[in-house]
N, C-alpha and C positions, 0 to 999 in steps of 0.2 A: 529392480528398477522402481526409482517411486512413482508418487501417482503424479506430481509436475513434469518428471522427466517423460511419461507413457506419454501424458497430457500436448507436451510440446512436440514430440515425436511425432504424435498423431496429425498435427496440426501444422508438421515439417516446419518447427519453428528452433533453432540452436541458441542455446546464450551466445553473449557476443564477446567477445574476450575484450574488446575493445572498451566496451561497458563496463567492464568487469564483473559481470552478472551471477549473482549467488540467487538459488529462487528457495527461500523458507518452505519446507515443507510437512511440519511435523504438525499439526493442529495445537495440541498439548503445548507446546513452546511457544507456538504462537499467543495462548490464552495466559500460559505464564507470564511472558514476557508485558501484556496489556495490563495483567493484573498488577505486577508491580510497577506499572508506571502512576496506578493511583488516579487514573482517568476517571471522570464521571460526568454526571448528563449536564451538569453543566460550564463544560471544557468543549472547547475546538481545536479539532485534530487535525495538524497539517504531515503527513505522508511523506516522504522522501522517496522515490523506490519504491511504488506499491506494486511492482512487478505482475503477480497472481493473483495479488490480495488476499494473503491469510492475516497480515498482522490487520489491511484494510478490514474485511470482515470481521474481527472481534473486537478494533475499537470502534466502529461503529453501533456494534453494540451496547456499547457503553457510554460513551461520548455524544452531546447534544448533533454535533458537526464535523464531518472527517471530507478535508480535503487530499485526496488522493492523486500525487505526481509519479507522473511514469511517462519519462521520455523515450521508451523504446516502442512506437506504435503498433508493433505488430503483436503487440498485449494487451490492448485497449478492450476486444472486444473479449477475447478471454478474462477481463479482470471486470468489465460489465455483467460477463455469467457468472462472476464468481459472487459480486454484492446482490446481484437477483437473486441468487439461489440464497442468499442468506434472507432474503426479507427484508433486508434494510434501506430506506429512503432518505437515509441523511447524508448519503455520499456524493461526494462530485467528484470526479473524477476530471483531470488535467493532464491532458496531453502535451509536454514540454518540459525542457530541461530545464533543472530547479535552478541551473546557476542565472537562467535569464529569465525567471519567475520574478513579477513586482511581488512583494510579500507585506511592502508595508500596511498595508488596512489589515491584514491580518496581522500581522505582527502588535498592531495596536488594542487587541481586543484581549479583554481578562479571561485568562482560564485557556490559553492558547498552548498546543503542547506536542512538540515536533517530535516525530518517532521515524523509524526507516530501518530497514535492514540496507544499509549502506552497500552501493559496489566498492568492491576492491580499492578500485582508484580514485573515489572521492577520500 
């Protein structure tokens, strides 16, 4: 079992099928995946799905600004330990669904660069 699935177990939390809930677990892919997005400090990172925040924790590392959407609340404060334990202070973190997220002020700003490991169903 991985360490998201211990993680949620312990914490008696199930994906929701409904969500269609995939949670990245691998660190390596996650760092992959940032580095070829060609992020850098000065882009802002808008999050789709930051679930657990592994892809949250490595572009915040890189990126000036990572906003972080996760409408599944019962992950909020799991995906709060995960940017603390990373050391990073450039995330925000937003509780609610991206389809009824206003996006436009960010959407206006240069250097703006949406990532996600998408559910199923979006």
């Amino acid at each position: 079992m991985t360490f998201p699935a211990r993680l949620l177990r312990k914490k008696n939390i199930f994906p929701k099928k409904d969500y269609g809930q995939n949670f990245l677990s691998d660190d390596a892919t996650a760092r992959m995946i940032i580095e070829r997005t060609g992020i850098d400090r000065n882009d802002t990172v808008l999050e789709i799905g930051s679930g657990l925040g592994a892809l949250t924790a490595e572009a915040a590392r890189k990126a000036k600004k990572v906003y972080a959407i996760e409408k599944d609340n019962r992950l909020i404060d799991l995906l709060e330990e995960e940017i603390a334990q990373s050391g990073q202070n450039n995330v925000e973190i937003i509780c609610k669904d991206f389809f009824k997220l206003e996006i436009e002020e960010l959407a206006q700003r240069n250097g703006l660069v949406i990532i996600g490991n998408l559910p199923y169903n979006i």
